[in-house]
Structures are given as structure tokens and as C-alpha cells.
Z-matrix of the N, CA and C atoms (Angstrom, degrees):
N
C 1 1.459
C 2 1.525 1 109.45
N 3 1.354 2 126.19 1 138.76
C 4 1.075 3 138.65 2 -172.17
C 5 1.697 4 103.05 3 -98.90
N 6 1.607 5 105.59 4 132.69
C 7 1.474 6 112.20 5 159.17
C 8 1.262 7 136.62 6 -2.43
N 9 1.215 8 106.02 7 -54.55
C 10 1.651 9 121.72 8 173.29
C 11 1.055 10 120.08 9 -62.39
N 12 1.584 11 124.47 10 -43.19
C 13 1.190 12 160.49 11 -179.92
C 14 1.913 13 93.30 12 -41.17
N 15 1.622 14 97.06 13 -100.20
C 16 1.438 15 126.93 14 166.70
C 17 1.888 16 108.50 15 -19.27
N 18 1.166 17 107.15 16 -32.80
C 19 1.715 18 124.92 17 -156.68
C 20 2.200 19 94.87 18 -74.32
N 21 1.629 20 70.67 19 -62.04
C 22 1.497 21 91.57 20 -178.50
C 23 1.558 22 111.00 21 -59.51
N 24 0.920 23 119.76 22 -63.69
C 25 1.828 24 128.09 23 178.63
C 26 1.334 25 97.22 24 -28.82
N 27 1.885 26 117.00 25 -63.70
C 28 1.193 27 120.76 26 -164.33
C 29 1.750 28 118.86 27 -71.63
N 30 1.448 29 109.92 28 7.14
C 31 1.286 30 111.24 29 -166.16
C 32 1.855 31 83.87 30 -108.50
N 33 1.435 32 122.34 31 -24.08
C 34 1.257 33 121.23 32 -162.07
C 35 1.519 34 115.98 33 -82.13
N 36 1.302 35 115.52 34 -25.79
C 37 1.735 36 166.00 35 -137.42
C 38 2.201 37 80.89 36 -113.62
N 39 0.953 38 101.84 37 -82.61
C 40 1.744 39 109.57 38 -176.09
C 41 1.392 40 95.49 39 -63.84
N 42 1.037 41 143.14 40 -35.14
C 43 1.664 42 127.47 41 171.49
C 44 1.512 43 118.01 42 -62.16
N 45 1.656 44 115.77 43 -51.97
C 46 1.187 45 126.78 44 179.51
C 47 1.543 46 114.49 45 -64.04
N 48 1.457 47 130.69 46 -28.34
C 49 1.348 48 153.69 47 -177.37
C 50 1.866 49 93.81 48 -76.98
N 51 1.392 50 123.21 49 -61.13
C 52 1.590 51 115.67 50 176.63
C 53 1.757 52 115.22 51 -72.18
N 54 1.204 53 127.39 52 -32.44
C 55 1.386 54 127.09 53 162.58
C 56 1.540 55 123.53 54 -51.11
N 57 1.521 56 116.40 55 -41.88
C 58 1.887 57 116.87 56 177.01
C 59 1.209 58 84.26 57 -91.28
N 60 1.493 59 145.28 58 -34.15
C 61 1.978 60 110.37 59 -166.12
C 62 1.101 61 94.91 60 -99.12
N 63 1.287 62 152.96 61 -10.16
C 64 1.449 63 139.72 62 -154.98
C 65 1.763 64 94.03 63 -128.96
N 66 1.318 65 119.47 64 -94.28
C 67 1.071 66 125.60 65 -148.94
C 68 2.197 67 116.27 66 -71.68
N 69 1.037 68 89.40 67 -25.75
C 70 1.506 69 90.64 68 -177.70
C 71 1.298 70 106.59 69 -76.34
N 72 1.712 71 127.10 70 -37.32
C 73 1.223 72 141.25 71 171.38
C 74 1.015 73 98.93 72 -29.27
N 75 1.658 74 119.85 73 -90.53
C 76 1.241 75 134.71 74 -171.14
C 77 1.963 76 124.07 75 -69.94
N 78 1.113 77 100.74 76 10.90
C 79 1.522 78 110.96 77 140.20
C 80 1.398 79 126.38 78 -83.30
N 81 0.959 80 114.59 79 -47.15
C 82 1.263 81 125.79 80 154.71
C 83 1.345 82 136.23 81 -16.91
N 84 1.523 83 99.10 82 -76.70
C 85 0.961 84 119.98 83 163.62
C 86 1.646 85 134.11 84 -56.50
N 87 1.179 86 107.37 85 -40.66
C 88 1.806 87 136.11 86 164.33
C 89 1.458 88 78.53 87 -39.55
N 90 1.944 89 118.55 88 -102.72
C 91 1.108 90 135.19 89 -129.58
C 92 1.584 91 94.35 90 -60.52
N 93 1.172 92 143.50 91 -23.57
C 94 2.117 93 146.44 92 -145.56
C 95 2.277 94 78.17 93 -88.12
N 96 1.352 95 104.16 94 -63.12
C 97 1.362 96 94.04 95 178.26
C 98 1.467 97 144.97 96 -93.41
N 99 1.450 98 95.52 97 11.31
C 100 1.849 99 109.91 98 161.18
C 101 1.891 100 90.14 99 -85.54
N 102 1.044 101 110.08 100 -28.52
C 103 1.668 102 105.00 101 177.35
C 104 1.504 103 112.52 102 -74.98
N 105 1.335 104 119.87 103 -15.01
C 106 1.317 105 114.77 104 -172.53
C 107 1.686 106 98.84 105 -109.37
N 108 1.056 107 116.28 106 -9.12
C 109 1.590 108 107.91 107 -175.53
C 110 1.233 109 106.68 108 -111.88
N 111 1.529 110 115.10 109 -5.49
C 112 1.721 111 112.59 110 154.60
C 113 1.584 112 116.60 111 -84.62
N 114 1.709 113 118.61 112 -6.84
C 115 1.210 114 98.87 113 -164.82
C 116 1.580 115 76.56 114 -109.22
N 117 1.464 116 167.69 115 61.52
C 118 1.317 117 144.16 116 145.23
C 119 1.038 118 108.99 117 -92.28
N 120 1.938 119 110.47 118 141.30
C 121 1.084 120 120.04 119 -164.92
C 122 1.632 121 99.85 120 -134.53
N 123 1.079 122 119.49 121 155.95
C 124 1.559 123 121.33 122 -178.52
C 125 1.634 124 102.92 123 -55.25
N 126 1.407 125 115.89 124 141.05
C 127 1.196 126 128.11 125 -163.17
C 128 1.516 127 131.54 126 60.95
N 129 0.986 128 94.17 127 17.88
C 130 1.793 129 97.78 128 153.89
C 131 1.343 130 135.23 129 -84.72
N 132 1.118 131 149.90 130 111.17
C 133 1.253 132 151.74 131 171.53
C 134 1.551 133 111.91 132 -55.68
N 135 1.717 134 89.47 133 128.05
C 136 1.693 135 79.14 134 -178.29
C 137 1.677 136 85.97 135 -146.75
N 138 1.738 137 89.54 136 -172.55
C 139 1.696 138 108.30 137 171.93
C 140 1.498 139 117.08 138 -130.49
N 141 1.413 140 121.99 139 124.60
C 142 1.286 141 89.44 140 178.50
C 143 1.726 142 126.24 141 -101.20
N 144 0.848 143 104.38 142 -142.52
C 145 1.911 144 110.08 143 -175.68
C 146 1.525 145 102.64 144 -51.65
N 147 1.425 146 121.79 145 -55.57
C 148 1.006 147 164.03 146 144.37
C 149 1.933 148 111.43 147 10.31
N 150 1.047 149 90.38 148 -52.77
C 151 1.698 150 121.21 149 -164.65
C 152 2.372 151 102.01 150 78.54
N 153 1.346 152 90.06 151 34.02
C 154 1.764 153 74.09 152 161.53
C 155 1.513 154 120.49 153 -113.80
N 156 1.437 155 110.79 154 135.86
C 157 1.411 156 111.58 155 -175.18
C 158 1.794 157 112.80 156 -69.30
N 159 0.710 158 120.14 157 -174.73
C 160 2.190 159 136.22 158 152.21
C 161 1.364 160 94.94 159 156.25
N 162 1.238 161 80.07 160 -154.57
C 163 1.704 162 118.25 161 -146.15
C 164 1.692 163 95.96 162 -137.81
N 165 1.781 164 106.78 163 120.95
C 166 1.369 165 90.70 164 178.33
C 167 1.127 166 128.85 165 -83.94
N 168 1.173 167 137.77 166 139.71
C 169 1.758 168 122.51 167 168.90
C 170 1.418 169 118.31 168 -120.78
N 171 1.456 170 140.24 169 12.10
C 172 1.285 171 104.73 170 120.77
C 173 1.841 172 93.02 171 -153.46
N 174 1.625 173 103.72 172 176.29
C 175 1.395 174 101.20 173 -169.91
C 176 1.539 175 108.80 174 -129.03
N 177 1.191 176 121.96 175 139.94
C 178 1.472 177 115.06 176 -176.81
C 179 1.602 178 117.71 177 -122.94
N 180 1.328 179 127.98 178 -160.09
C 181 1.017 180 117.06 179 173.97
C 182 1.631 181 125.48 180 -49.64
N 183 1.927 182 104.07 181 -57.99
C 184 1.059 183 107.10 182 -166.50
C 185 1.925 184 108.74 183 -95.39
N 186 1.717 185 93.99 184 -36.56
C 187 1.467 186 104.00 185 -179.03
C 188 1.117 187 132.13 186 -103.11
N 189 1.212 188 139.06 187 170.84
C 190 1.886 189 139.89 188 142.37
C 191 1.120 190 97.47 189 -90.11
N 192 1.637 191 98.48 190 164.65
C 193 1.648 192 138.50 191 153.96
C 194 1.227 193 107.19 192 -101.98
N 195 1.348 194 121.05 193 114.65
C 196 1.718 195 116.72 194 -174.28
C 197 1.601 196 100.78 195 -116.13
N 198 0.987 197 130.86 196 130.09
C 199 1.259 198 135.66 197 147.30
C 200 1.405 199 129.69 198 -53.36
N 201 1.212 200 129.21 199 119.57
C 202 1.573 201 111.64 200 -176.19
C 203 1.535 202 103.57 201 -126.28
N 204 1.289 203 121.30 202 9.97
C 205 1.147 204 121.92 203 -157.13
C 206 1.722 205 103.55 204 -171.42
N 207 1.271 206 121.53 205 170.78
C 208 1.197 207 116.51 206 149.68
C 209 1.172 208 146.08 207 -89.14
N 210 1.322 209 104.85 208 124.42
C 211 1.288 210 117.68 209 -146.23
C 212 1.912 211 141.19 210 49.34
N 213 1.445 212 90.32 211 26.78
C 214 1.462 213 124.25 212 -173.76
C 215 1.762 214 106.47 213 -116.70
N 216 1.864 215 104.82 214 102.10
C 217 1.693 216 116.86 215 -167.36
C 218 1.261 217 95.91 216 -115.52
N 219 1.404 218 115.01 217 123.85
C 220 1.191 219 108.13 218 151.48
C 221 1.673 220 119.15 219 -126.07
N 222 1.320 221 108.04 220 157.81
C 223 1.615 222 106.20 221 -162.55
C 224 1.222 223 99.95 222 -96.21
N 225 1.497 224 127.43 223 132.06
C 226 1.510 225 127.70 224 169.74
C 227 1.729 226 114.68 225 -135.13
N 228 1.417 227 121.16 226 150.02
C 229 1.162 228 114.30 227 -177.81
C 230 1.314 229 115.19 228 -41.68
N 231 1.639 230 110.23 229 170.95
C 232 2.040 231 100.99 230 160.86
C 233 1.193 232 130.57 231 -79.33
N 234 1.851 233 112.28 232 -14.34
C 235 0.962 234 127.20 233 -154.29
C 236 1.733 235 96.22 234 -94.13
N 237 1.105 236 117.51 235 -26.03
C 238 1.427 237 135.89 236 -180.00
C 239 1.722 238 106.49 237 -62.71
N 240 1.615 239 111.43 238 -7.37
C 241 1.653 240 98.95 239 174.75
C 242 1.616 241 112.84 240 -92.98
N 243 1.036 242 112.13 241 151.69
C 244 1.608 243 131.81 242 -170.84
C 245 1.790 244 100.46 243 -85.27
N 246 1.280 245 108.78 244 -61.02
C 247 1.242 246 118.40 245 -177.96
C 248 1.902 247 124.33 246 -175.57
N 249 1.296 248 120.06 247 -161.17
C 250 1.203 249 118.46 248 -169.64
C 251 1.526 250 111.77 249 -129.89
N 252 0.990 251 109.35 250 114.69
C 253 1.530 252 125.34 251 145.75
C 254 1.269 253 133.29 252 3.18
């Protein structure tokens, strides 16, 4: 095998090595919460980025209405939730 050969393998070897630790990860991850911020529905408990808990009460295109309190709403993006309850 010629230099080039070996060169190339090792460039193919370091591609496949940054694609499973780096890039597929964070596909992953992307698609789990474009899946979770298409499925919120009024009354879900969530958290957001933030670390604040509520209760949603209502959901729109871009935002929620979160409850954090009683009778205490505040409006935050969708993208701004961490996860679900």
C-alpha cells in the first residue's frame, strides 16, 4: 500500500470516529426535542432551559402560557422547554 493509500484510510477512520461522537449525537438530540416541542399540549408540566417548572395552559404556534404559580402566566418560546414532566 502506498502512502496515499494509508493517508486516506486514516482520514476515513478520523471522519467515522467525529460522525458517532460528535455529529450523530447531536442529531439526535436536535430531532428527541423538535419531537417534544411539537408534541406540547395544554397541561403538561414541564421545565424550561431556564430551570423553571409550571403547568402549561395554552400553546400556540410559536409560544406557551406556563403557569408557575397561581395564577402567575408567563409566556415563553417553545423552544425554551428543557423537557416533560
Amino acid at each position: 500500500m502506498s502512502s496515499s493509500t494509508i493517508s486516506m484510510f486514516y482520514l476515513l477512520f478520523l471522519f467515522g470516529i467525529f460522525y458517532f461522537l460528535l455529529i450523530r449525537p447531536q442529531q439526535q438530540r436536535t430531532k428527541r426535542h423538535r419531537e417534544l416541542v411539537l408534541g406540547l399540549r395544554d397541561g403538561d408540566k414541564v421545565v424550561t432551559v431556564g430551570g423553571i417548572y409550571g403547568t402549561i395552559k395554552q400553546v400556540t404556534d410559536d409560544t406557551i402560557s406556563l403557569e408557575i404559580a397561581d395564577k402567575v402566566i408567563v409566556v415563553f418560546s417553545k423552544a425554551s422547554v428543557a423537557r416533560r414532566l
